[in-house]
C-alpha positions as CSV (number, residue, x, y, z in Angstrom):
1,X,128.0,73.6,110.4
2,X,126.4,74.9,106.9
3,X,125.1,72.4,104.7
4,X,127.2,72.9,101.5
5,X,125.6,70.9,98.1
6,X,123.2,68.7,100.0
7,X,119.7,68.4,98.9
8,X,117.4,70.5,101.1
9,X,113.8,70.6,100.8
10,X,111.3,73.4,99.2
11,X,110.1,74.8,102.0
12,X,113.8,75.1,103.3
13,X,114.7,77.2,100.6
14,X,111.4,79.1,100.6
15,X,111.7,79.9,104.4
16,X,115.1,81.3,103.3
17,X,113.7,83.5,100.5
18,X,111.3,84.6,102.4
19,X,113.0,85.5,105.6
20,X,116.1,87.6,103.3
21,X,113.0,89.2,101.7
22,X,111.6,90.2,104.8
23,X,115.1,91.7,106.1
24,X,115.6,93.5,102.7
25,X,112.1,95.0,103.0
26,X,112.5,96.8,106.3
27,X,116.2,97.6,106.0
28,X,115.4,99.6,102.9
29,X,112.0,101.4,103.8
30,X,114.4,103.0,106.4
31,X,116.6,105.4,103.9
32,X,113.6,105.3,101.5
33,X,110.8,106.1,104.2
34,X,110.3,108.9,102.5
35,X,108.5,107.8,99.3
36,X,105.6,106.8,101.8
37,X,105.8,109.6,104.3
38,X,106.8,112.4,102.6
39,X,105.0,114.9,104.3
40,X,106.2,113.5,107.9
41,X,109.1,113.6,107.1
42,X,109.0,117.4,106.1
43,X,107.9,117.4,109.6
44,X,110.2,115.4,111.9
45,X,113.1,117.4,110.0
46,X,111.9,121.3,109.4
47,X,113.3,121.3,105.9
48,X,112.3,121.9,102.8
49,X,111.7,120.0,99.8
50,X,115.3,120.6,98.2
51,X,117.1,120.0,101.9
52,X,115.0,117.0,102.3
53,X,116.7,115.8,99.3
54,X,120.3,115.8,100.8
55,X,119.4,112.9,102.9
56,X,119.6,110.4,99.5
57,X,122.3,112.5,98.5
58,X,124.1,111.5,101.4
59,X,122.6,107.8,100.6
60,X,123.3,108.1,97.0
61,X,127.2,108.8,97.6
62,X,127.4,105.9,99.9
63,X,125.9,103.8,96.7
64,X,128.2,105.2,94.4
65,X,131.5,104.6,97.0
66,X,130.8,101.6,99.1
67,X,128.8,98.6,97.9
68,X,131.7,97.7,95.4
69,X,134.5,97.7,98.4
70,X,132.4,96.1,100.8
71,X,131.3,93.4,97.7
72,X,134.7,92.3,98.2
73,X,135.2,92.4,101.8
74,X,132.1,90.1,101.8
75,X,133.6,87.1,100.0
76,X,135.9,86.7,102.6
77,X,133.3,86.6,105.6
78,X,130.3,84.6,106.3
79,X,127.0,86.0,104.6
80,X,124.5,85.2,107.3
81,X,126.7,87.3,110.0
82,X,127.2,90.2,107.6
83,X,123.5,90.4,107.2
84,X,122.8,90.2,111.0
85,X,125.1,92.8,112.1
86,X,124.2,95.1,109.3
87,X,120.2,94.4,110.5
88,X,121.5,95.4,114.1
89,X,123.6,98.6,112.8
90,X,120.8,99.4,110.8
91,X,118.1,99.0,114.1
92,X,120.3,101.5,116.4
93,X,119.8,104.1,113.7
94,X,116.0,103.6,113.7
95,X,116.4,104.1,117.2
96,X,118.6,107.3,117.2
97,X,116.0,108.8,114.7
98,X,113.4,108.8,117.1
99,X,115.1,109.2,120.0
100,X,116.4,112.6,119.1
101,X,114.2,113.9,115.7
102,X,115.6,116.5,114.3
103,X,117.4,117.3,110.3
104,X,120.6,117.3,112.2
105,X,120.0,113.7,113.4
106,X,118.9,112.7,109.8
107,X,121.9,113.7,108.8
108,X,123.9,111.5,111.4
109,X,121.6,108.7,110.7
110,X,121.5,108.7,106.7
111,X,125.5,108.8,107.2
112,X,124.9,105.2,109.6
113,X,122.8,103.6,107.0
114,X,125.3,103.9,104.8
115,X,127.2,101.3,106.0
116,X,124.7,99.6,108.0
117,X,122.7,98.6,104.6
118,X,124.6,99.6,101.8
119,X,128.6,98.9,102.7
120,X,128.9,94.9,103.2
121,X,125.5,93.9,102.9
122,X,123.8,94.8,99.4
123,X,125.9,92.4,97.7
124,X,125.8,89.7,100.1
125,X,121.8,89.8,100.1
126,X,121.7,89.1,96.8
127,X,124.1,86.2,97.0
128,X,122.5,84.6,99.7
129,X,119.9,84.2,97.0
130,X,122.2,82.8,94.3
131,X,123.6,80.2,96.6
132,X,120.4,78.9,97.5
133,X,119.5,77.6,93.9
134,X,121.0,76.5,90.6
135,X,122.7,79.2,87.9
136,X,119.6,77.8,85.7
137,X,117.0,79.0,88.0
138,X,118.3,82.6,89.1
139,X,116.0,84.5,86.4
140,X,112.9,82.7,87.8
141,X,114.1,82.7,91.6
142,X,114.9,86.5,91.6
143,X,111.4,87.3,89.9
144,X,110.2,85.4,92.8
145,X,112.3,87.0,94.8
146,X,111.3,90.2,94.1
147,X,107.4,89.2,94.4
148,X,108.7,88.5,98.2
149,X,109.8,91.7,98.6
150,X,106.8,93.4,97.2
151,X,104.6,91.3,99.9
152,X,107.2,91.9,102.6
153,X,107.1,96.1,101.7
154,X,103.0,95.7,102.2
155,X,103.0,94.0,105.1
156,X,105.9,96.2,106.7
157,X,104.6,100.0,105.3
158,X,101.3,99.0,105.6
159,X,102.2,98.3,109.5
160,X,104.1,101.2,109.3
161,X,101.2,103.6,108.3
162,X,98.6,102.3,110.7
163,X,101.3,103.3,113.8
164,X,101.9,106.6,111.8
165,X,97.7,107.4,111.9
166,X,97.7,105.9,115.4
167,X,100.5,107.3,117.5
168,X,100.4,110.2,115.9
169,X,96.8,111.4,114.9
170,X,97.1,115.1,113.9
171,X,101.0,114.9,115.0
172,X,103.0,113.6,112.4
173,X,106.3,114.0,114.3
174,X,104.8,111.6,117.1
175,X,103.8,109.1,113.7
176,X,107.2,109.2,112.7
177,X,108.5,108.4,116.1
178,X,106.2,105.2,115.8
179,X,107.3,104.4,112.3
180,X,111.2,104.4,113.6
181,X,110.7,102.4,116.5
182,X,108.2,99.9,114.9
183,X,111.4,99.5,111.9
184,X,113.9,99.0,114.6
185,X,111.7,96.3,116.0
186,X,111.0,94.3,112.5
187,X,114.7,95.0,111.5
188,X,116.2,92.9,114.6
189,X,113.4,90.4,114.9
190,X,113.4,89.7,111.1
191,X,117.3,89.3,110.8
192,X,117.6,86.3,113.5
193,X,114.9,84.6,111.6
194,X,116.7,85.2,108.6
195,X,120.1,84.1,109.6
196,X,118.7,80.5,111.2
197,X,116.8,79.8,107.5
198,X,120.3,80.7,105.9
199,X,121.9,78.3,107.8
200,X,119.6,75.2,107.6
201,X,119.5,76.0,103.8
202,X,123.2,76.6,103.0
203,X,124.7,76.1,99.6
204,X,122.5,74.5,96.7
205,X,124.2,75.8,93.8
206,X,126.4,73.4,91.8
207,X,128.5,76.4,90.5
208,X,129.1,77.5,94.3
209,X,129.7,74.3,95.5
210,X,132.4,73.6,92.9
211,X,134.1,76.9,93.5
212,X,134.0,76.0,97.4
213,X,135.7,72.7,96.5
214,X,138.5,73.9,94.7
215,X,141.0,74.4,97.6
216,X,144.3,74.6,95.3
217,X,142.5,78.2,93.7
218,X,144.9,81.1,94.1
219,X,143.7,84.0,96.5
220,X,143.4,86.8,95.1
221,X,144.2,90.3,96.8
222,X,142.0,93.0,96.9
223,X,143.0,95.3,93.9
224,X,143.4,92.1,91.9
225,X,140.1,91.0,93.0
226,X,138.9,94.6,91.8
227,X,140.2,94.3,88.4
228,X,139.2,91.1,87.9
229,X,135.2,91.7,88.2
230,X,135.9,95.3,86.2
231,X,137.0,93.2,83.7
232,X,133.0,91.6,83.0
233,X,131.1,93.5,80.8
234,X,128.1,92.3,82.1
235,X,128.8,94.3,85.3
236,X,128.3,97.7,83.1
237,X,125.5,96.4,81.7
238,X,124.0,95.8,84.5
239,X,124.9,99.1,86.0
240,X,123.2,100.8,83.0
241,X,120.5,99.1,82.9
242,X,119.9,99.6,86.9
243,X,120.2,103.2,86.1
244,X,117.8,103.5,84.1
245,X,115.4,101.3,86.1
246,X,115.8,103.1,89.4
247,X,115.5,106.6,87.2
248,X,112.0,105.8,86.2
249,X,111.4,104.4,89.5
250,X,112.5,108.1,91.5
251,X,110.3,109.9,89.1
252,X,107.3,107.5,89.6
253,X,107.8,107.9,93.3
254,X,106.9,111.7,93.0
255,X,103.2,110.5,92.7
256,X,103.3,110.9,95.9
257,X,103.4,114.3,96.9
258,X,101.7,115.7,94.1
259,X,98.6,113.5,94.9
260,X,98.5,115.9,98.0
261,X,99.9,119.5,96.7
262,X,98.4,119.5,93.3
263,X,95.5,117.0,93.9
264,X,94.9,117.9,96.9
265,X,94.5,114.5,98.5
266,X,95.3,113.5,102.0
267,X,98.2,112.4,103.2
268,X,96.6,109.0,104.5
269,X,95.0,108.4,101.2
270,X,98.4,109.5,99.4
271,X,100.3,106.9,101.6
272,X,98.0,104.4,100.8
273,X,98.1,104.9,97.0
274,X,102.1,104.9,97.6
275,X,102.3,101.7,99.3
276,X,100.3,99.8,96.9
277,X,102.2,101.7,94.0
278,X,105.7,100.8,95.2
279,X,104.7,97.3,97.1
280,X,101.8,95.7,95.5
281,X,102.6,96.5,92.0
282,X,106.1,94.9,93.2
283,X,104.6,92.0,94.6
284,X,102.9,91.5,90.9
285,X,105.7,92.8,88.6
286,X,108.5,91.4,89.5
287,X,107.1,87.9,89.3
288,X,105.4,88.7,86.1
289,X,109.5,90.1,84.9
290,X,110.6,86.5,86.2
291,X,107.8,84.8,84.5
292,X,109.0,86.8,81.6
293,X,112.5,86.0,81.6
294,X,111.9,82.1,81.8
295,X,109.7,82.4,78.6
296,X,111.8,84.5,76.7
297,X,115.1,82.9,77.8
298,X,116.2,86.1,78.3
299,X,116.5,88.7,81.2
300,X,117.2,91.5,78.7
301,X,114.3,91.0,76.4
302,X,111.7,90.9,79.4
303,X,113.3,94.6,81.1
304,X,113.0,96.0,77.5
305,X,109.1,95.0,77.9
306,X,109.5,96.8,81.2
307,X,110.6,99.6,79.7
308,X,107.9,100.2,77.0
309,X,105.4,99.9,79.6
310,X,106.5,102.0,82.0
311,X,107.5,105.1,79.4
312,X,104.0,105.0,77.5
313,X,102.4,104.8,81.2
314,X,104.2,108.4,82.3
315,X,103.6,109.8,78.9
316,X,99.4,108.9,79.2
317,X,100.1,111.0,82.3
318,X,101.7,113.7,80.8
319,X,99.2,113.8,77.9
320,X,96.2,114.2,80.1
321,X,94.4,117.7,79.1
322,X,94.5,120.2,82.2
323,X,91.1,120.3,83.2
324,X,91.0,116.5,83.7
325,X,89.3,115.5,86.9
326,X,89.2,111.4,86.8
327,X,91.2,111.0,89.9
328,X,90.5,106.9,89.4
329,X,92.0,107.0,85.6
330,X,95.2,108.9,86.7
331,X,96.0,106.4,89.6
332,X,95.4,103.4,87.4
333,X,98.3,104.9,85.1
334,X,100.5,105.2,87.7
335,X,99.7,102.0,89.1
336,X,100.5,100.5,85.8
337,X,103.5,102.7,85.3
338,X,104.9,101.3,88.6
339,X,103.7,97.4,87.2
340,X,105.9,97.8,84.4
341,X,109.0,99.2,86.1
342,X,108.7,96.5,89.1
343,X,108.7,94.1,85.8
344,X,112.1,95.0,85.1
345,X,113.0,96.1,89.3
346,X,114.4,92.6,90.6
347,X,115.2,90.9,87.4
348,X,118.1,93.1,86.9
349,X,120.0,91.2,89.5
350,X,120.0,88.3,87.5
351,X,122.2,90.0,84.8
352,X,125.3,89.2,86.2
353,X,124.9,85.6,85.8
354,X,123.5,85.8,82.6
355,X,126.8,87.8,81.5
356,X,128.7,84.7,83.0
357,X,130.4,86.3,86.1
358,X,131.5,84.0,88.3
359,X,129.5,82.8,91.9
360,X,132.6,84.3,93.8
361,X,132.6,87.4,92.5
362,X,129.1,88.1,92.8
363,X,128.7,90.4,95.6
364,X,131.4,92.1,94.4
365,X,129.3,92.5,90.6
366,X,126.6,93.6,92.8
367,X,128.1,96.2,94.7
368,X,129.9,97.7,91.6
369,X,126.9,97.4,89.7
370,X,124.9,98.9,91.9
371,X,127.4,101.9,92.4
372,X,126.5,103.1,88.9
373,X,123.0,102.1,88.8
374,X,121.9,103.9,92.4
375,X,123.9,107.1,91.0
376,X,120.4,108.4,90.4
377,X,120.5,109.2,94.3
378,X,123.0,111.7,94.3
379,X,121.5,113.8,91.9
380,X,117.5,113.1,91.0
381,X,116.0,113.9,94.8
382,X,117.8,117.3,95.3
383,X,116.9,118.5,91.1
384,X,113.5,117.5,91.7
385,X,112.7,118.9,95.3
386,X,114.4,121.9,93.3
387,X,111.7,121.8,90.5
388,X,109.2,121.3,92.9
389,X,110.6,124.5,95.0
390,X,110.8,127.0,91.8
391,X,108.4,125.7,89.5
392,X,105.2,124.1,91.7
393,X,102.9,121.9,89.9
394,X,105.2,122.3,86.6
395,X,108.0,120.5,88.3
396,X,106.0,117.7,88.6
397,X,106.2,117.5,84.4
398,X,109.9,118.1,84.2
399,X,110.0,115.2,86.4
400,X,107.7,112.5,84.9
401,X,109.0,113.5,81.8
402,X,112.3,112.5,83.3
403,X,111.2,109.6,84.1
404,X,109.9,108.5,80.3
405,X,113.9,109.8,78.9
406,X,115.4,107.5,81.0
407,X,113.2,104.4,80.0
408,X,114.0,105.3,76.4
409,X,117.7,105.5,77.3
410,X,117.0,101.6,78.9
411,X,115.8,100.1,75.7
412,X,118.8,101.8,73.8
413,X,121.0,100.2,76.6
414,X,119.6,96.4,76.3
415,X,119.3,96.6,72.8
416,X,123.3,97.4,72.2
417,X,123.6,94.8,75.6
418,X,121.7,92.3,73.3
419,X,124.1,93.2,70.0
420,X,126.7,91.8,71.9
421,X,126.0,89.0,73.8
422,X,128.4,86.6,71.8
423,X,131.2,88.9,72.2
424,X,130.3,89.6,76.4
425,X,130.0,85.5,76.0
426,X,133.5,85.4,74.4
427,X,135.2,88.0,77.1
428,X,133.5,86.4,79.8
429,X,135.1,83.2,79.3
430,X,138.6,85.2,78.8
431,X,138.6,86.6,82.0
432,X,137.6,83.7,84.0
């Protein structure tokens, strides 16, 4: 039976951070894979750029239409089996990919991970987290948390890319058979782990625990239920400001192939660079954004940081005369683009409870949330494999400079968000 507001030890709830970490890690490399292996990608599917793109359009319209639904359906079920039967959905697909490679296949499998990672299980991943510690500590704990996932990402993709150079070799449709299977693997093994650290953990939140006590509470149905977490404000803002966040973070992931069509580099080194762009500057940032948050007292302050760095690190790009040839230079600015926005990536999450939504509805905050602030996906991938189709090398600018609007539009965003705190305080306690 879980343990529900007993005192567990540090290394309890750290084997429980960790192992969610490690499950979120692998289950979302899988509909991302291509931010690291662009190129073998191109190659397992025959597309181009642009068709390449439908795949997180396909993605992007399952985070815009199910992670709110499934937010609720996940209140009423337990969290650790959601998350092992969404790992096991989400293996079979891994499975299917390189069983049978083809665009065709993509499609199927894109069109799985939907509801295998996205459906019932975004929300609940990030409320296993909440119910592990105190409302006090969720800043700090989901800057840690993100750190996790930054280590987890390195460890996984860097994996990943040593079975891509050595299954494959010159093949990259054999790599990305290895890369499929090795995910598959990691995704099952990593999700029992995870759900025996849930349960020895369980519940250490106070809030939660109370919540869980109160027996006499009214059920709500689920269109009630609906309205009910609409009715937060700090749900929008949280939406908005994840917009803007994952907006930067699409365009910064578009280093990648132009290190290897403009710059020329291999696609080995490229991956490399990627990994330590979108993983290790995780695995620093987002501690730093938690560090951040704690000192400031406040979540929205430290992304607003996030945001200045990670617009004036695009724009050095951008400014950068033609004929410049310092290869180093220009990957330190994109490394310190992606510090900044991994600053604010992870920290986000803890919005919700800073805008006072209640423990029980925050899956369903998550999943709603999220549904605007992944919207980026339906959209972004296919205009920019567009620019990159018609335009070459000068898509690459109409994207970073993308990139640097929608960091402006995030400091607008949190400084209206920060306008109003007393009154989301006010309406937050209304709608309770």
């Amino acid at each position: 039976m879980e343990k529900i507001g007993k005192k567990v030890g540090k290394l309890s709830i750290f084997l429980s951070l960790a192992s969610v970490s490690m499950v979120f890690a692998v289950m979302y490399s899988i509909p991302y894979v291509k931010s690291v292996f662009y190129d073998g990608m191109l190659a397992i599917t025959g597309v181009s750029n642009a068709e390449l793109g439908v795949l997180m359009t396909i993605y992007g319209l399952g985070e815009v239409f199910t992670p709110g639904i499934g937010g609720i359906l996940a209140s009423k079920y337990d969290h650790k089996i959601i998350i092992l039967i969404s790992s096991i959905g989400t293996a079979v697909a891994c499975a299917l990919m390189a069983l049978f490679p083809s665009f065709a296949m993509a499609l199927v499998v894109w069109t799985i991970l939907v509801f295998s990672t996205l459906f019932m299980v975004w929300g609940t991943l990030f409320k296993a987290i909440r119910l592990i510690v105190s409302d006090e500590e969720q800043g700090k704990i989901s800057g840690y948390f993100g750190g996790f996932i930054g280590v987890c990402y390195l460890v996984v993709n860097g994996l990943c890319l040593v079975i891509y150079s050595m299954v494959g070799g010159e093949n990259a449709i054999l790599g990305m058979k290895g890369v499929f299977y090795a995910l598959a693997a990691m995704m099952v093994l990593f999700s029992v782990l995870c759900y025996f650290a849930l349960k020895r953990t369980g519940v250490n939140n106070p809030t939660a625990v109370e919540e869980m006590k109160k027996d006499t509470e009214t059920k709500l149905s689920f269109w009630n239920e609906l309205k009910a977490v609409m009715k937060y404000p700090g749900v929008w803002y949280f939406g908005g400001t994840l917009f803007c966040v994952y907006s930067t973070n699409i365009a910064i992931q578009y280093f990648t192939p132009y290190f290897t069509s403009v710059l020329q580099a291999a696609a080995v080194f490229s991956g490399v660079i990627a990994i330590v762009r979108s993983y290790g500057m995780r695995l620093l940032g987002s501690p730093t954004g938690g560090f951040l948050a704690g000192k400031l007292k406040s979540v929205s302050n430290a992304i607003i940081i996030a945001f200045i760095g990670t617009g004036l690190s695009i724009l050095a790009v951008l400014l950068l005369p033609d004929n410049f040839t310092s290869i180093g230079i220009l990957i330190a600015l994109v490394l310190l683009a992606s510090f900044f926005n991994n600053v604010g990536n992870g920290i986000e999450y803890a919005i919700p409870t800073e805008g006072r939504v209640p423990v029980k509805y925050h899956a369903a905050a998550i999943g709603f949330g999220s549904a605007l602030g992944f919207a980026p996906d339906l959209f972004e991938h296919v205009l920019f494999g567009h620019w990159i189709d018609k335009f070459g090398a000068d898509g690459y600018t109409y994207i970073f400079i993308y990139g640097v609007a929608a960091a402006v539009a995030g400091i607008a965003l949190l400084i209206k968000y920060n306008a109003d705190k007393r009154r989301l305080a006010a309406a937050a306690s209304s709608a309770a």
